[in-house]
N, C-alpha and C positions, 0 to 999 in steps of 0.2 A: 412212339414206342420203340424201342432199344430189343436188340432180341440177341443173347447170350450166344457167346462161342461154343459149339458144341452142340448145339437143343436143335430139336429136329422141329420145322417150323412147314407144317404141310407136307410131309415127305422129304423136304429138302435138309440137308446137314448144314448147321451155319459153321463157317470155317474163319471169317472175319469178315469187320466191319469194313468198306471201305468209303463210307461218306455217305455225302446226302445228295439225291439228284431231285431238281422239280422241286413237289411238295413231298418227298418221302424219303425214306433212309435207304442205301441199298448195301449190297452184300456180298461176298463170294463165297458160294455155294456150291453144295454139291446133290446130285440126285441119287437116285436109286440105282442107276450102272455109274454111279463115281464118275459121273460129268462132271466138271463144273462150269456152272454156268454163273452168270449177275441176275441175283435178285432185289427185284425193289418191294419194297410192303410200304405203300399208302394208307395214312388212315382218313375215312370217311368223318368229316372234320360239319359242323352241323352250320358254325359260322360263316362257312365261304362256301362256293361251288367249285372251288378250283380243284377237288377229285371227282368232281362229275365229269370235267370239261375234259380231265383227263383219261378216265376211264371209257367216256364218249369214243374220244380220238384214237387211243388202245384199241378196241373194239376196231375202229372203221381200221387201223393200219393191221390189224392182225386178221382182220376179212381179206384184205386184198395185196398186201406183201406179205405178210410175215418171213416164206420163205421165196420169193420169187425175185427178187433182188441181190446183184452181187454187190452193191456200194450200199445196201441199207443194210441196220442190224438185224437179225432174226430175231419173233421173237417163239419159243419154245411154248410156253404153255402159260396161263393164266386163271385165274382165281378170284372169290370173295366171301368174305364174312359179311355179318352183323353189320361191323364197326370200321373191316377195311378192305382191301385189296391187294393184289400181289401178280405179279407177272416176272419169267424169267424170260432172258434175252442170251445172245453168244456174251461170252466174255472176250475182251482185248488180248492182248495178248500180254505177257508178263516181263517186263524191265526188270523184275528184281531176281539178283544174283543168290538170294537165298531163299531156297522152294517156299519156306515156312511163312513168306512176307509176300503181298501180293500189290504189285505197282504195273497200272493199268499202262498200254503203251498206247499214247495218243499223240497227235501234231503238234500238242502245246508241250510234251516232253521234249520230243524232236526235233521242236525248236530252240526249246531251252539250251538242248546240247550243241545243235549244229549254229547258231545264234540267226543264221536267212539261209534260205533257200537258193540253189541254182534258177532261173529262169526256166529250166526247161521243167524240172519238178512244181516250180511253182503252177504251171498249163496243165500240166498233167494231173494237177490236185483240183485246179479250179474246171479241169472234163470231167472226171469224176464225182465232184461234186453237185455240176448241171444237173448231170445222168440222175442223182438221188434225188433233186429238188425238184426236175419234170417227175420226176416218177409221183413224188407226195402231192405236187400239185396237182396232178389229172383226177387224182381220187377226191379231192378237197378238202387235202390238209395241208397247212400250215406249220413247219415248223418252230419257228419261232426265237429259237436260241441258237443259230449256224455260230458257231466259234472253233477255233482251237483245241479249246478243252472237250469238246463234243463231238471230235472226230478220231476214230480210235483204228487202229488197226489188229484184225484178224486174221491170225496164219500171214503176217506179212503184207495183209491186200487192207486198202484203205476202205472205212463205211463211214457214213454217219448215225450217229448215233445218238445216246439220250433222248429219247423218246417222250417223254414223260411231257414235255411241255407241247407236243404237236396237239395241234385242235384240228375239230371240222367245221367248226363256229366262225363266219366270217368277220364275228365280232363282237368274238371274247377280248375281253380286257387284255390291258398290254402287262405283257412278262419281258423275260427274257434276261439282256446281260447290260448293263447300261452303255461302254463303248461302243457296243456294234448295233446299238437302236439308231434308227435314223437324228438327227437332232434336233428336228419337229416335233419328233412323239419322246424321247429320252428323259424331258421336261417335264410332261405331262400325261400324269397319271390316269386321266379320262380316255385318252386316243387307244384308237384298236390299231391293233398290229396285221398287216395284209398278206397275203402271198408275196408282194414286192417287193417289201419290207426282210423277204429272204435272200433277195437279188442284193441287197445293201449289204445284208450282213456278212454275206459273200465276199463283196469287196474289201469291205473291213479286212476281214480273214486275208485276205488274197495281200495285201496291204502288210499286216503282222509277217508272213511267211518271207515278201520277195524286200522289203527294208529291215527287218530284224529289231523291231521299235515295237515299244507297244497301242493297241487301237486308240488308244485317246491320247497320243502326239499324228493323228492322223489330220492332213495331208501332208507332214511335216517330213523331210528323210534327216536323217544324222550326217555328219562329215564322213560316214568310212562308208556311206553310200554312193559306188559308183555309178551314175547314168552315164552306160554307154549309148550307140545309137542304137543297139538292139533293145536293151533294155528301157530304152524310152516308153518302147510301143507297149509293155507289159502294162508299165506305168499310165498309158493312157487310156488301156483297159478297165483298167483298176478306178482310176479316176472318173472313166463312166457310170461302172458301178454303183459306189461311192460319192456321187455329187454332193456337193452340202446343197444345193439347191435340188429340191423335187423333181423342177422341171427339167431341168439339166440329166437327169438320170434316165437310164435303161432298165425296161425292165418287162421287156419281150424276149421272148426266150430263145427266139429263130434268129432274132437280131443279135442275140448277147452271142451264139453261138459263131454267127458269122465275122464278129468281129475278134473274138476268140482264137477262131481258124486264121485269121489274115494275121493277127500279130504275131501267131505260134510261126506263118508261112516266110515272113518278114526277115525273124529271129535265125531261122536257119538258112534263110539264104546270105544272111550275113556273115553267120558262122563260117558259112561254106566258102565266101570270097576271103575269108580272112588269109588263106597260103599264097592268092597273089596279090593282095596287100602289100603283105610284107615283103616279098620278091626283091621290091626297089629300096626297100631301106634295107635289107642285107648287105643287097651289090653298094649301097651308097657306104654302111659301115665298112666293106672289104677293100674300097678303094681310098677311102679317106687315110689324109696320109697327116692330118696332125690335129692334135684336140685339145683346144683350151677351152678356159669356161665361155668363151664369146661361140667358139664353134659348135660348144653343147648348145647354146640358148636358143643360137641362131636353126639348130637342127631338127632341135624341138618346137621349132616355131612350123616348121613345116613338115610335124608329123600329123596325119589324120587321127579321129580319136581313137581308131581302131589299133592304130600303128600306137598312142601314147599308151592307151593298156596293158596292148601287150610287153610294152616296154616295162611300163609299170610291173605287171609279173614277173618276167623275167629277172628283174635286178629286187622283186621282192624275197625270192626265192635267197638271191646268194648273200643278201644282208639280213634275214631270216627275219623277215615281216611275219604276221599270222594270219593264216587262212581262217573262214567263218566256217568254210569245212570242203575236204578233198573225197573223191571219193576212192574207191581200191583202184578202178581202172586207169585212174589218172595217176596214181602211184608207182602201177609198172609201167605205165610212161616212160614216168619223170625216171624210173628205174634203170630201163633202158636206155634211155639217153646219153641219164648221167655217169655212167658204165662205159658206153660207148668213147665217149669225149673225154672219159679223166685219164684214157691213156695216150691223147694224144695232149694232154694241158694242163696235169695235176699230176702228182704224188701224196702220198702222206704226210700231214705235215711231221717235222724232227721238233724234237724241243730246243730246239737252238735258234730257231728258225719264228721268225711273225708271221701271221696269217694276214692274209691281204683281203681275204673275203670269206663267208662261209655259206656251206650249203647245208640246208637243212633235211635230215633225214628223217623218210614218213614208214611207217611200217601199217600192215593191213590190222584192223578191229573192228569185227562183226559188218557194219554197216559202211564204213569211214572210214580213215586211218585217225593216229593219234600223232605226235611229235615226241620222238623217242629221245633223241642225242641230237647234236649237233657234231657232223664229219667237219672237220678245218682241213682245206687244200691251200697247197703256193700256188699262187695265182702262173708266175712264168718258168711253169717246165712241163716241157713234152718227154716221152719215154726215152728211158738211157738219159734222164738229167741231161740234155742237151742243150737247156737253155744257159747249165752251169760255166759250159764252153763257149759260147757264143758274146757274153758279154765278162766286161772285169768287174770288178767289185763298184765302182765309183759307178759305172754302167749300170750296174743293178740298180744302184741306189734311187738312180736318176727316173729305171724305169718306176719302179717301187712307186716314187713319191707322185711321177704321172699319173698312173694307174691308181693311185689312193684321190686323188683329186676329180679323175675323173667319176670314181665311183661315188664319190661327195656331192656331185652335181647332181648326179641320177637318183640317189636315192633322196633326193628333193623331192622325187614324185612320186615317190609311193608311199605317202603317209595316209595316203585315203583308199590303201589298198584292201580292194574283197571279192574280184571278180575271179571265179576258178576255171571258168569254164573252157574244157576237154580240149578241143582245136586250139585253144588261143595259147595256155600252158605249153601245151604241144612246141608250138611254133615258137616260143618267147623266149625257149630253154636253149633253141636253136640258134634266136636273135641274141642270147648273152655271150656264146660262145665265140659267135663272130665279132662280138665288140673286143673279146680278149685276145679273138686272132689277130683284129688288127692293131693293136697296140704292141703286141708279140714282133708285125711285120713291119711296122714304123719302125721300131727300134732295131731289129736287124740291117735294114735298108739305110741306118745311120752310120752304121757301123764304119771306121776308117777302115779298117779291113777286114774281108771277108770272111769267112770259114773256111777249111778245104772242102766242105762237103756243104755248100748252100744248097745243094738240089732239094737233099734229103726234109729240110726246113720248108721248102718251097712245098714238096710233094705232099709231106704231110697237112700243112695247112689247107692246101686246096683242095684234099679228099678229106677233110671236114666237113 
């Protein structure tokens, strides 16, 4: 049953369709003080019991959460005919740009745009998510369809949602989405779906967010997926979850939490060593005093993989690789940095002039930022065009095609680039500039004669 734009359906105003959830159609609504909320209208269907099972499980979640829950949806009020049923919930929050359209804001949008998730967002969706699945599980219900598309957020803050398919029957017939079913029951239409069988589809989910793939290339990552050493540990969370074998899987809830805890504790104490990580490959870039492709290969042989990321970022940034997604904070970063440093390394570039490298510029949008333009800097000048004095023309040329070579090497390795994350960016933007200090100070140190003012060269580079 289809219910018209406009027709007042139980006190509630229908405003538009927005699809079908479960076994029913639902709707964006509004009430009697001009709420609006999602309604769904079930019809009592004589063939199957699949609106008892759900009217059942309605009932027990609206006895004992409806409103007592910050990561479940509310649900508002409920109803019955004859012939169907009907319950209203919060609505999502609204993506579309014109009031008159209504586009639900859920994970699976969010991912669509942002294409993966940070690691640390990915922990903080798969806490919240716990928090709602002990919550439905102590009453004894069953979700049954954990996805993407089923987790929405309101006012900003993350729930789950879709209700329509939770039971209290520990063995009602198997629903749900076929990707994120275990691959014992996915087959086969007779198998009941569990409580554990929410612990899977978790991982699934957890899987879609932190590779940016979809659930059925799952345990598979793509090439622009990096496994750093932090990100392993996510990964072998995930893979707990997740088992293709039953046995191999978790699906204790004390357990899933504590190992949870120890990969989130993992992750940032990595983070956290990452400024003296990098320490010694700075001092190693600042004193190296010449670089062919044998001294790159040989360099990168003995950098950690923490130290090759960051490098990675660093030189993805000035040959404007794409991020899967930055966020504002990491923009005035990179803002400040590169503000900082273009007076002591960059000017504008002239049009007379080739650009050696580019840096990409990010500007703030709602959640993100977005890639606006592309700034082109000379790669060798410090303020007062200084470096225009220091070397001759043939000199330039010489440094020009160094610095083009070197940058050839490096951007060898960021073709699998996607890691954003906050300290490492930080640090990377750091690590690029001293790669161009030193190539600035090789070439002055070759110089057959000096400047009259070498200090000034010397000063500025070392308050860098």
């Amino acid at each position: 049953m289809f219910l018209e734009v406009g027709k007042i359906f139980h006190g509630f105003k229908i405003i538009e369709r927005c699809g079908s959830g479960g076994y029913g159609e639902v709707y964006l609504a509004e009430d009697i003080l001009e709420r609006r909320v999602a309604l769904k209208v079930v019809e009592k269907q004589a063939s199957t019991d699949s609106w008892e099972r759900e009217w059942r499980g309605l009932k027990t979640y609206a006895r004992n959460i409806a409103f007592s829950h910050p990561e479940l949806v509310a649900i508002y009020h409920a109803g019955e005919d004859n012939d169907l049923f009907y319950y209203t919930m919060e609505l999502a929050d609204n993506l579309s740009d014109n009031p008159d359209h209504y586009v639900a804001s859920t994970l699976e949008k969010q991912l669509q745009k942002e294409r993966r998730l940070k690691n640390e967002e990915v922990f903080a969706i798969a806490d919240h998510l716990l928090n709602a699945i002990e919550t439905l599980h102590s009453f004894g219900l069953t979700h049954r369809d954990i996805k993407p598309a089923n987790i929405i957020y309101v006012n900003g803050k993350l729930k789950l949602g879709d209700i329509g398919l939770i039971s209290d029957n520990p063995d009602c017939s198997m629903v749900g989405t076929k990707p994120f079913l275990p691959p014992e029951k996915s087959n086969s239409p007779n198998c009941r779906l569990t409580q554990e069988d929410d612990f899977y589809a978790l991982g699934k989910t957890l899987y879609t967010l932190f590779t940016g793939q979809s659930a059925e290339k799952y345990p598979a990552f793509s090439n622009e997926t990096t496994l750093s050493e932090s990100s392993k540990r996510l990964n072998q969370f995930i893979q707990k979850l997740a088992a293709q074998n039953p046995k191999e899987r978790i699906s204790d809830l004390s357990t899933i939490r504590s190992m949870l805890a120890t990969a989130r504790q993992e992750i940032q104490k990595a983070a956290h060593k990452t400024d003296t990580k990098l320490k010694p490959l700075i001092n190693h870039l600042h004193l190296s005093k010449k670089w062919d492709s044998n001294d790159f290969d040989d360099f990168l042989r003995h950098l950690s993989p923490t130290q090759k990321e960051s490098l990675k970022i660093a030189l993805g940034l000035a040959k404007d690789q794409k991020f899967s997604s930055v966020t504002a904070e990491e923009t005035e970063i990179k803002k400040q940095l590169l503000w900082h440093y273009s007076t002591l390394f960059a000017y504008p570039l002239k049009s007379n002039e080739v650009p050696y490298h580019e840096i990409v510029q990010w500007i703030a949008e709602k959640k993100g930022v977005r890639k606006r333009e592309r700034l082109v800097y000379n790669t060798f000048q410090l303020e007062c065009r200084i470096f225009d004095k220091l070397l001759l023309p043939e000199e330039r040329a010489a440094a020009t095609t160094s610095l083009d070579k070197l940058l050839g090497q490096i951007s060898k390795t960021t073709e699998y680039l996607q890691e954003t994350d906050l300290n490492r960016v930080t640090q990377a933007i750091i690590l690029f500039y001293n790669i161009k200090r030193e190539v600035i100070e090789q070439y002055y140190d070759e110089l057959p004669e000096k400047p009259k003012y070498p200090g000034e060269l010397k000063r500025k580079t070392e308050n860098a």
